[in-house]
C-alpha positions as a Markdown table, in Angstrom:
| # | Residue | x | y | z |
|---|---|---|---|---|
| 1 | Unk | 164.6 | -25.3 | 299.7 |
| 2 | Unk | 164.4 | -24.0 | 303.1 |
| 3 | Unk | 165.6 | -26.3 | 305.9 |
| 4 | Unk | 165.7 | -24.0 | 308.9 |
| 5 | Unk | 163.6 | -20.7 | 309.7 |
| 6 | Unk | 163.6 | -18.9 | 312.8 |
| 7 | Unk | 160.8 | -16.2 | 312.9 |
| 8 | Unk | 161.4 | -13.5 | 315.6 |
| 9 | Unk | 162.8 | -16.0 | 317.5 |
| 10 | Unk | 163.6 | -14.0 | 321.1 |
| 11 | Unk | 165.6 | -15.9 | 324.5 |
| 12 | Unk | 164.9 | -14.2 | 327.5 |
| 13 | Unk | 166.4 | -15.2 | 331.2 |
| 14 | Unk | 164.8 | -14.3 | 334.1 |
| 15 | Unk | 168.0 | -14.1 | 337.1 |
| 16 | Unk | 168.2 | -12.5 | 340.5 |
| 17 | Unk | 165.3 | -10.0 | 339.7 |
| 18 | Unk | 166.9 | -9.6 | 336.5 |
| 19 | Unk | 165.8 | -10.0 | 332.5 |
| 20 | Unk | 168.5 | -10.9 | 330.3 |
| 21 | Unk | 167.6 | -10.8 | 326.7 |
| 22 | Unk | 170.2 | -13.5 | 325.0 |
| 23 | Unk | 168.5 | -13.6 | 321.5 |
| 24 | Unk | 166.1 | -10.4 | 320.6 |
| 25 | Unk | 164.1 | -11.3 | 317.7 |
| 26 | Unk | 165.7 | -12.8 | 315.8 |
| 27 | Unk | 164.6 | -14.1 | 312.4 |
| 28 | Unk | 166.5 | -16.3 | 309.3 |
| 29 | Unk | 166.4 | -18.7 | 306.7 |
| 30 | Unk | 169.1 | -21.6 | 306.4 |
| 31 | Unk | 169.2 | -23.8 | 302.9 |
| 32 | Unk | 169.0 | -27.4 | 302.5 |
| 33 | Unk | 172.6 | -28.4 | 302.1 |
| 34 | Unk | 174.4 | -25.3 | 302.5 |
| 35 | Unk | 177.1 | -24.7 | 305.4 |
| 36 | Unk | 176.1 | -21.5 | 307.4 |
| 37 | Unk | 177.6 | -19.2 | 310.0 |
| 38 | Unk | 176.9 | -17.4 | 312.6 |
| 39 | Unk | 180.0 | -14.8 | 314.3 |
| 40 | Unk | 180.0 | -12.6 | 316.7 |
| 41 | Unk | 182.5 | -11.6 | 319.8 |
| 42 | Unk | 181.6 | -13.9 | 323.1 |
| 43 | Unk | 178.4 | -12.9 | 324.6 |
| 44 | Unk | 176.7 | -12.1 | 321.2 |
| 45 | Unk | 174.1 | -14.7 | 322.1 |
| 46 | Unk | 175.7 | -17.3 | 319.3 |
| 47 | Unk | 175.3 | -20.4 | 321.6 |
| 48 | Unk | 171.9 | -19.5 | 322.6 |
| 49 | Unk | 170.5 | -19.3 | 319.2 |
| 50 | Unk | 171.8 | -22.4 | 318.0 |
| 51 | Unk | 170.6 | -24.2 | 320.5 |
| 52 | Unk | 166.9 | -23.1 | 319.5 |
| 53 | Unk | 167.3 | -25.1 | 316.5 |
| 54 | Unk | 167.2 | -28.4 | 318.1 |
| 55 | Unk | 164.9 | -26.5 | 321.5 |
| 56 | Unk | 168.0 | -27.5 | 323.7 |
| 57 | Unk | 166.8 | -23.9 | 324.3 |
| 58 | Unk | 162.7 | -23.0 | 324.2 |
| 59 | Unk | 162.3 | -19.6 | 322.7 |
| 60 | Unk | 160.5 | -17.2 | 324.9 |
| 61 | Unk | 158.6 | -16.2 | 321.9 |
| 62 | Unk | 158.8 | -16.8 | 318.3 |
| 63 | Unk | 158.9 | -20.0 | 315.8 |
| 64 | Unk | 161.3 | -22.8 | 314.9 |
| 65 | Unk | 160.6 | -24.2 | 311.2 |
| 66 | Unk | 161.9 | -27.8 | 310.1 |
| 67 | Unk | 161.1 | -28.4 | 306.3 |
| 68 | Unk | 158.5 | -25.9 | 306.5 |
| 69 | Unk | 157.2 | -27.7 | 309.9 |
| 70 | Unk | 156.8 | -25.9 | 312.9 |
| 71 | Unk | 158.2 | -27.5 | 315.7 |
| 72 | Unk | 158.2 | -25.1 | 318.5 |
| 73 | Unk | 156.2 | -26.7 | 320.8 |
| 74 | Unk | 156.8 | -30.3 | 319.8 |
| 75 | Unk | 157.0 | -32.4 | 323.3 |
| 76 | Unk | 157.6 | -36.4 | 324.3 |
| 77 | Unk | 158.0 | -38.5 | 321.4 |
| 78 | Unk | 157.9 | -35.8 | 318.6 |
| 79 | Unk | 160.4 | -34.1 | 320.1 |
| 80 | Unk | 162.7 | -37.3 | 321.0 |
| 81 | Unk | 162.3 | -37.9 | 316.9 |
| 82 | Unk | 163.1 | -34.0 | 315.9 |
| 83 | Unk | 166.5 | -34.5 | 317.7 |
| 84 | Unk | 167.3 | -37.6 | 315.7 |
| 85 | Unk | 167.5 | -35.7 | 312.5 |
| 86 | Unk | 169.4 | -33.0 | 314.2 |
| 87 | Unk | 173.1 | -34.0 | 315.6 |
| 88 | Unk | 175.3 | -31.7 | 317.7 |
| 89 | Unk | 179.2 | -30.8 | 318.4 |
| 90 | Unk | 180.6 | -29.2 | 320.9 |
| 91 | Unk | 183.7 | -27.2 | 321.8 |
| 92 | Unk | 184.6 | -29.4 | 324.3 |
| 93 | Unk | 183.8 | -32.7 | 322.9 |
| 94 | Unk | 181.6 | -33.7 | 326.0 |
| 95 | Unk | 182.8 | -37.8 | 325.5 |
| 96 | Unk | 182.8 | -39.8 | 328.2 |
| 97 | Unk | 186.1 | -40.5 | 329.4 |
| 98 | Unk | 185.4 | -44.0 | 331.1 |
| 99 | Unk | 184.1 | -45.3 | 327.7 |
| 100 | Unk | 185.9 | -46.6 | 324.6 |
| 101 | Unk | 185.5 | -44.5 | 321.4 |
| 102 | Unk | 183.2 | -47.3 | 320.0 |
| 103 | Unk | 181.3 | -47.4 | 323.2 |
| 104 | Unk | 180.7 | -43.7 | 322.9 |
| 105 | Unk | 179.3 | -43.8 | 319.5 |
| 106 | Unk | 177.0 | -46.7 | 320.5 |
| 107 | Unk | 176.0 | -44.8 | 323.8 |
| 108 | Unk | 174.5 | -42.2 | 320.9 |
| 109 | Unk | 172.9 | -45.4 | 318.6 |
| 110 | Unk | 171.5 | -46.2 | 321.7 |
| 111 | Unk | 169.7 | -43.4 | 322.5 |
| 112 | Unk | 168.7 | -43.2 | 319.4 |
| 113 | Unk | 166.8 | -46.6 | 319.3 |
| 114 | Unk | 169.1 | -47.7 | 315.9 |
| 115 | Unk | 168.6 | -51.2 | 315.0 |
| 116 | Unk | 170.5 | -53.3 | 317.6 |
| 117 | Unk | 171.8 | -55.9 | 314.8 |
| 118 | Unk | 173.3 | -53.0 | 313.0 |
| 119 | Unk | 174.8 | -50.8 | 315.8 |
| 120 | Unk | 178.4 | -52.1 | 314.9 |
| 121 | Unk | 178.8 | -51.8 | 311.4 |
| 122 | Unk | 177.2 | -48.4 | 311.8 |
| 123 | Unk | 180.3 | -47.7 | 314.8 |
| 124 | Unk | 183.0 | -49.1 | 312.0 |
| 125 | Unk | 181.5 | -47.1 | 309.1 |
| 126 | Unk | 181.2 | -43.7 | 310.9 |
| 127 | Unk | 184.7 | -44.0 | 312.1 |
| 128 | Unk | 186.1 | -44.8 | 308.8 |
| 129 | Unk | 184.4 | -41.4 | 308.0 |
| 130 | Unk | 186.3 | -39.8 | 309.8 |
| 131 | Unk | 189.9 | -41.8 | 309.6 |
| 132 | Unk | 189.6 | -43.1 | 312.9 |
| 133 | Unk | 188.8 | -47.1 | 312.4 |
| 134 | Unk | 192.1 | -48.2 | 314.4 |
| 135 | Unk | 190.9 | -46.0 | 317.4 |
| 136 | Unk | 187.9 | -47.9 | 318.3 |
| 137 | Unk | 188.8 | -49.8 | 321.6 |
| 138 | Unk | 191.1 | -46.8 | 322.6 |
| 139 | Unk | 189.8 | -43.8 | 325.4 |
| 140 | Unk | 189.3 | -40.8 | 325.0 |
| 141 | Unk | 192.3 | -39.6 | 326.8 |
| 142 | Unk | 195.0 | -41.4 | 324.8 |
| 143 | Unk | 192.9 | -39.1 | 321.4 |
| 144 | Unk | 194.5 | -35.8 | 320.7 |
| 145 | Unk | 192.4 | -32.4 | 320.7 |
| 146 | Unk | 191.5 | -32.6 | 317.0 |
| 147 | Unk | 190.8 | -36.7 | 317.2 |
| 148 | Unk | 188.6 | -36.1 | 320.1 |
| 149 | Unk | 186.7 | -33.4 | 317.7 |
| 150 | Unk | 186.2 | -36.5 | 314.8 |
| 151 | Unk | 185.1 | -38.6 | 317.2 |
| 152 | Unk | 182.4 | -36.1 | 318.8 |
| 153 | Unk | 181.3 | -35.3 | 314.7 |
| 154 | Unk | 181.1 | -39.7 | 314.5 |
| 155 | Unk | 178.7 | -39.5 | 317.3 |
| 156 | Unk | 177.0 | -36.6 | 316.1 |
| 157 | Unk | 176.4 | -38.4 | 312.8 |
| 158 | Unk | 175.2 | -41.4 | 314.4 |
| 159 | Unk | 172.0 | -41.6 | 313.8 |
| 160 | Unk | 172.1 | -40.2 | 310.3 |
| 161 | Unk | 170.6 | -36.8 | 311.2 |
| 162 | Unk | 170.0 | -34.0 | 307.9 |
| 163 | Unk | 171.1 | -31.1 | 309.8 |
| 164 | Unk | 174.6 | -30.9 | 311.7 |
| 165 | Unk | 174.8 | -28.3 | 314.6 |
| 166 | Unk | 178.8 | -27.0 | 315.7 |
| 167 | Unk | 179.2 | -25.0 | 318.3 |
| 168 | Unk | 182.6 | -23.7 | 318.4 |
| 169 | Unk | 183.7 | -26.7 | 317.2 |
| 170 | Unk | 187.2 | -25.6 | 316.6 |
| 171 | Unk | 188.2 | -23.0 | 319.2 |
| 172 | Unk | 189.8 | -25.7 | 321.5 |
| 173 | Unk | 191.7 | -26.5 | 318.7 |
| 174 | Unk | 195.6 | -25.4 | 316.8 |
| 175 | Unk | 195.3 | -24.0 | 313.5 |
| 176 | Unk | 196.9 | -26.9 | 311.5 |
| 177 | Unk | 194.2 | -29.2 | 313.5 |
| 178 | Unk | 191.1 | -26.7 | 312.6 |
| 179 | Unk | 191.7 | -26.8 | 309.0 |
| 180 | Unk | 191.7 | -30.7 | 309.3 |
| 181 | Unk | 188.0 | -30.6 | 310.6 |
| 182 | Unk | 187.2 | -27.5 | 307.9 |
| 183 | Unk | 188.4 | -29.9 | 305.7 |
| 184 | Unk | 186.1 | -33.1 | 307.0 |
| 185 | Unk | 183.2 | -31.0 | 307.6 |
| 186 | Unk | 183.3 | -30.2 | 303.6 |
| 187 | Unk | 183.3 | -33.7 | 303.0 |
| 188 | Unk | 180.3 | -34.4 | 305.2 |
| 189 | Unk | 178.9 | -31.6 | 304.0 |
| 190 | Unk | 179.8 | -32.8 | 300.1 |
| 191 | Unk | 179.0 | -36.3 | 300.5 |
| 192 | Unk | 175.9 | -36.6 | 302.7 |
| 193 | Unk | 174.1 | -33.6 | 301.8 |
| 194 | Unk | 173.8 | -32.0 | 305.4 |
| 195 | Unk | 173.1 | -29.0 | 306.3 |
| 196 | Unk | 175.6 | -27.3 | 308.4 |
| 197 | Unk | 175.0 | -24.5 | 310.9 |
| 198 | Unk | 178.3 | -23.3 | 312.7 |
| 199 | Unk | 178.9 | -20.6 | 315.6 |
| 200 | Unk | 182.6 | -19.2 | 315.7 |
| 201 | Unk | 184.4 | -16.1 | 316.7 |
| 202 | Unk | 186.6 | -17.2 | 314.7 |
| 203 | Unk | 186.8 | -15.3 | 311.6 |
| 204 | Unk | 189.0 | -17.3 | 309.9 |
| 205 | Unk | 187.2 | -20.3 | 309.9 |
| 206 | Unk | 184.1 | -18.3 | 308.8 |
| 207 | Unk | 186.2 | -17.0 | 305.6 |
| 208 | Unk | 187.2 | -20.6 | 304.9 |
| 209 | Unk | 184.0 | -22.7 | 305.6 |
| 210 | Unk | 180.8 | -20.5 | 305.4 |
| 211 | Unk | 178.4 | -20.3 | 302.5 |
| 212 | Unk | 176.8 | -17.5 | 303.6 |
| 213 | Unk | 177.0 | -16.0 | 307.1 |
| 214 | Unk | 174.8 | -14.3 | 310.1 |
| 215 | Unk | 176.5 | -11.7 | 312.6 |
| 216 | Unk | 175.6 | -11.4 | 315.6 |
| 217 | Unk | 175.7 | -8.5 | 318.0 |
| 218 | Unk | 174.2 | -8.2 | 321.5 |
| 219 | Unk | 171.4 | -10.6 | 320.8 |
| 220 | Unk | 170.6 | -9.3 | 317.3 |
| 221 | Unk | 171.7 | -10.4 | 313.4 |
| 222 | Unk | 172.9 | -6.9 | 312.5 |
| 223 | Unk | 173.9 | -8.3 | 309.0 |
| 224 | Unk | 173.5 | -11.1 | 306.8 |
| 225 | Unk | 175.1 | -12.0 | 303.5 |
| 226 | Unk | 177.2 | -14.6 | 301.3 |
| 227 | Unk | 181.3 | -14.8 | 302.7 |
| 228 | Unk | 182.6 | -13.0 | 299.9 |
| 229 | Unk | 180.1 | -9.8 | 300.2 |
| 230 | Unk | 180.7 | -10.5 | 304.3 |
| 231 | Unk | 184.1 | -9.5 | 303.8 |
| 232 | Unk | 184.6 | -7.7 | 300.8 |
| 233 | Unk | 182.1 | -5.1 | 301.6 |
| 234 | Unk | 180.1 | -5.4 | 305.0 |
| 235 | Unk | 177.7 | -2.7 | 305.8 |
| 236 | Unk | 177.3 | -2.6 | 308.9 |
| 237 | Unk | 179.5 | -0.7 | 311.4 |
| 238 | Unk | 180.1 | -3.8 | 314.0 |
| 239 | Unk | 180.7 | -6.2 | 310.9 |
| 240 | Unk | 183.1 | -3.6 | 309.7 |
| 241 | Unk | 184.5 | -3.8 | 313.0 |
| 242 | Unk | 184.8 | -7.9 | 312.9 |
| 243 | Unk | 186.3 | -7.8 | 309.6 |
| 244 | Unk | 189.3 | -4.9 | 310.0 |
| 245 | Unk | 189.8 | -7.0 | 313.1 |
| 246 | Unk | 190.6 | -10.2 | 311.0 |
| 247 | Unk | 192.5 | -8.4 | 308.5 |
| 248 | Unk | 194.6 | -6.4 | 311.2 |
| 249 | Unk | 193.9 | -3.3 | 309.6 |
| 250 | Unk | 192.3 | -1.6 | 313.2 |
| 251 | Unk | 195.6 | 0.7 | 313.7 |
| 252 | Unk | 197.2 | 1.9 | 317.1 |
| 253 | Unk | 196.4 | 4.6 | 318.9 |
| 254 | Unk | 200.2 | 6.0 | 318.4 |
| 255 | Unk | 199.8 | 5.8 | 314.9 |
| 256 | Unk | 197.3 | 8.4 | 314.9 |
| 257 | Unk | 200.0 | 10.8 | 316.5 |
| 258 | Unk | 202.6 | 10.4 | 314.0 |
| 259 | Unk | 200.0 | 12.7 | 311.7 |
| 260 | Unk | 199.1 | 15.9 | 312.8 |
| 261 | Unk | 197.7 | 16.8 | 309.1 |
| 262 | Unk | 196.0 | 15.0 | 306.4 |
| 263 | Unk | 193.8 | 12.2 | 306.5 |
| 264 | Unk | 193.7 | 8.0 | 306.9 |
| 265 | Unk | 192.0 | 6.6 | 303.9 |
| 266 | Unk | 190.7 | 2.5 | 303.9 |
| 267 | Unk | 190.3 | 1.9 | 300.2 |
| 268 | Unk | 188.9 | -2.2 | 299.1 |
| 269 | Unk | 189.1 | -3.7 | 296.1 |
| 270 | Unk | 187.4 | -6.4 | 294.8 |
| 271 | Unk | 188.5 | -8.9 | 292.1 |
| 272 | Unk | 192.5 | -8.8 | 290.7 |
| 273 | Unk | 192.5 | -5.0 | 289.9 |
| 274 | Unk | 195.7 | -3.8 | 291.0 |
| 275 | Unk | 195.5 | -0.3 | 293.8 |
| 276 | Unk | 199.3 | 0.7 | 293.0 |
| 277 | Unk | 198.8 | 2.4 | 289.7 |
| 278 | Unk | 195.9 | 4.4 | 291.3 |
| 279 | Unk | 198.4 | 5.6 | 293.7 |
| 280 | Unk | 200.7 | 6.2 | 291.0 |
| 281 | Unk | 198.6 | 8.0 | 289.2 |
| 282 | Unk | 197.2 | 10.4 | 292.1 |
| 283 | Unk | 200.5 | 11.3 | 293.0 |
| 284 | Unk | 201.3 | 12.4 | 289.3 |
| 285 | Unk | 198.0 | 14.1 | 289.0 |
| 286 | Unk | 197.7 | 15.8 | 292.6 |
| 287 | Unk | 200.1 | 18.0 | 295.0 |
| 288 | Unk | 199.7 | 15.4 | 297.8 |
| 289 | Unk | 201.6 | 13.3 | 299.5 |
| 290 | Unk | 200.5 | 9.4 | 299.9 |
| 291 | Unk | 202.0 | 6.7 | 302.2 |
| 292 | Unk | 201.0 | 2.7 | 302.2 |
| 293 | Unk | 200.2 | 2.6 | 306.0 |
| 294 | Unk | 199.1 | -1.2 | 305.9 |
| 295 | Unk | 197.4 | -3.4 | 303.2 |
| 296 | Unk | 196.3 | -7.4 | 302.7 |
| 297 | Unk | 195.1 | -9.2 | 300.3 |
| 298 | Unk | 192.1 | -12.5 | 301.0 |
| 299 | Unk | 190.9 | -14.8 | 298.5 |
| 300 | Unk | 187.4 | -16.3 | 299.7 |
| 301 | Unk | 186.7 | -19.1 | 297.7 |
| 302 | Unk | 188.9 | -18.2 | 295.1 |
| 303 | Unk | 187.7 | -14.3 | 294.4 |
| 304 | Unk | 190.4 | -11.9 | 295.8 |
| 305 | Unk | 189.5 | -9.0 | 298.7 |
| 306 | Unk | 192.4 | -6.3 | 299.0 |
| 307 | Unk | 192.1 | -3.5 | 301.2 |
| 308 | Unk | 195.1 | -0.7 | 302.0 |
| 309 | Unk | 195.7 | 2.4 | 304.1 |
| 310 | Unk | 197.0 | 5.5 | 302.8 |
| 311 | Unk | 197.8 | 8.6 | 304.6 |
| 312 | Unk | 197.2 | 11.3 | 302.3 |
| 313 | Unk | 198.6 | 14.8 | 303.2 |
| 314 | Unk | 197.9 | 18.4 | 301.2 |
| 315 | Unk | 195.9 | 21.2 | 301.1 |
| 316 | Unk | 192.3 | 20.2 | 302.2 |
| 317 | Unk | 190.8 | 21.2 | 299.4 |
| 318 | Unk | 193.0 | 18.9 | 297.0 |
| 319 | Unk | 192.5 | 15.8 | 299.4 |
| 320 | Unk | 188.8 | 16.1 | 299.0 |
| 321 | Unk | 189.4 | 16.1 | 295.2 |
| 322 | Unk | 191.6 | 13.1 | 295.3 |
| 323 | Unk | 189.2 | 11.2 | 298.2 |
| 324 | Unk | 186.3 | 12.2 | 295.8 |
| 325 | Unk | 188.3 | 10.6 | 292.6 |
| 326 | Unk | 189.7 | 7.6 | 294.2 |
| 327 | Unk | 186.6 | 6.8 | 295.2 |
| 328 | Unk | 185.2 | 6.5 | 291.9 |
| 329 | Unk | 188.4 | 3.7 | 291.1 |
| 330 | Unk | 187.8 | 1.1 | 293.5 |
| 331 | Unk | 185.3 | -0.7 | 295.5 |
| 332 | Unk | 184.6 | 1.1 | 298.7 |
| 333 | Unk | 186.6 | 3.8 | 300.2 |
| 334 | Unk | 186.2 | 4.9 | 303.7 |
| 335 | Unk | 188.0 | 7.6 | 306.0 |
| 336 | Unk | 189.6 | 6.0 | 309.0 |
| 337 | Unk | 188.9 | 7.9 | 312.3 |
| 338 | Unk | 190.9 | 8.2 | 315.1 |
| 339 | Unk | 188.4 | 6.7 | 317.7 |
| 340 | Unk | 189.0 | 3.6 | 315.5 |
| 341 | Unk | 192.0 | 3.1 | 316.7 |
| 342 | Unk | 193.2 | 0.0 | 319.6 |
């Protein structure tokens, strides 16, 4: 079932005599219960977009869908009850420091209109959700960075909303600490049945989290696909981009000057077939010379991505013969070029 559409949704700013187009046409379905992501480099338009979804941020053309609904031009009360379903985290936390964690929660149940008489069981249930209950008289600046986050998703949750919003909910955050809110989000997620929509650079968390994800690229979705075939085999050249980023296989400049001859070769495999016998066998079969350059292996949700450079040096003819077999042997094969390179 379809929770979320956006139908060439577009964002356009007018600013000192000048149009800015954040979000061009933009169109995409998001599941009921599924966890989905949006990446892309800063700028891309991410925040923007998300922000359509609860019309924090009118389209300048183009439709927002809620169960099949549309809600694009909802105003007054409608509106006031669309954003009740919808809940929102931020990168930043936004709490109010001058108010005790409980308070902030019940500054949410407030604006909410949830029942008075039950606006303190609700504050003690939603921070047992997430592990907080002994922080509920504290402040805000006594939390650390990743407590601050749980109590922002509390808040978020308050009014028991069917679709969580995140905007880079984890980039103020350490590594150890991000992987504690991956982890509670997939309980949320698990054990309330909400749908999750999450904007992120970061690739990791993308890799960890997503069920299926949306890049972004100067205002557009250039691709769109499950994790696994995001990063096992993305098509187009920006994704590609992205993803060699996150598996540091985007080589130096000076490497490219070591090799005067010969050719870079990115080969991917997908699965637990092995690449070394490949290269075993090649050099057997063939008059060339190979070299690992770099290689890495992923597993995204348990199904393994490997990719490796080779150098591969010879008579041309003979390379294109190997390039041509080896192809043939795993996944995807691609020649690395030069203006590829950091």
């Amino acid at each position: 079932m379809r929770k979320i559409e956006l139908k060439q949704v577009t964002v356009q700013f007018n600013q000192k005599h000048r149009q800015t187009l954040a979000v061009d046409d933009v169109s995409l379905s998001i599941n009921q219960g599924e966890i989905y992501g949006i990446v892309g480099l800063s700028g891309a338009g991410k925040s923007t977009l998300v922000r359509t979804m609860n019309l924090l941020q009118v389209p300048t053309s183009g439709q927002l869908l809620i169960d099949g609904k549309d809600v694009t031009n909802v105003k007054g009360q409608a509106l006031s009850q669309l954003r009740k379903k919808i809940g929102m985290i931020f990168q930043h936390f936004n709490l109010i420091q001058n108010k005790t964690i409980g308070q902030n929660i019940l500054f949410a149940l407030e604006a909410g209109d949830y029942p008075k008489e039950k606006r303190q069981e609700r504050i003690e249930e939603l921070l047992s959700l997430v592990d907080l209950a002994d922080k509920i008289n504290d402040y805000p600046r006594s939390l650390s960075g990743g407590q601050k986050q749980r109590v922002g998703i509390a808040r978020a949750l308050a009014n028991q909303p069917e679709i969580l919003l995140c905007d880079e909910a984890t980039s103020a955050l350490d590594v150890e600490t991000t992987e504690e809110i991956i982890i509670l989000l997939e309980k949320i997620n698990r054990e309330l049945g909400l749908t999750i929509v999450f904007i992120t650079h970061q690739m990791e968390v993308a890799k960890r989290l997503f069920d299926r994800v949306a890049v972004m690229d100067q205002g557009k979705i250039v691709e769109e696909n499950d994790t696994f075939s995001i990063f096992g085999q993305p098509q187009h050249p920006f994704t590609q981009k992205l993803v060699g980023r996150h598996m540091n296989l985007v080589l130096p400049s000076e490497l490219f000057d070591q090799f005067d001859s010969g050719q870079l070769l990115e080969l991917t495999y997908l699965g637990e077939q092995a690449i070394e016998p490949l290269i075993s066998l090649i050099s057997r079969e063939y008059p060339v010379l190979m070299s690992i350059i770099h290689g890495k292996i992923e597993y995204i949700h348990g199904k393994a991505i490997g990719r490796l450079i080779l150098h591969i040096d010879g008579e041309q003819a003979v390379i294109d013969e190997v390039v041509r077999k080896m192809a043939t042997k795993v996944d995807h094969l691609r020649i690395v070029e030069r203006q590829e390179a950091l």
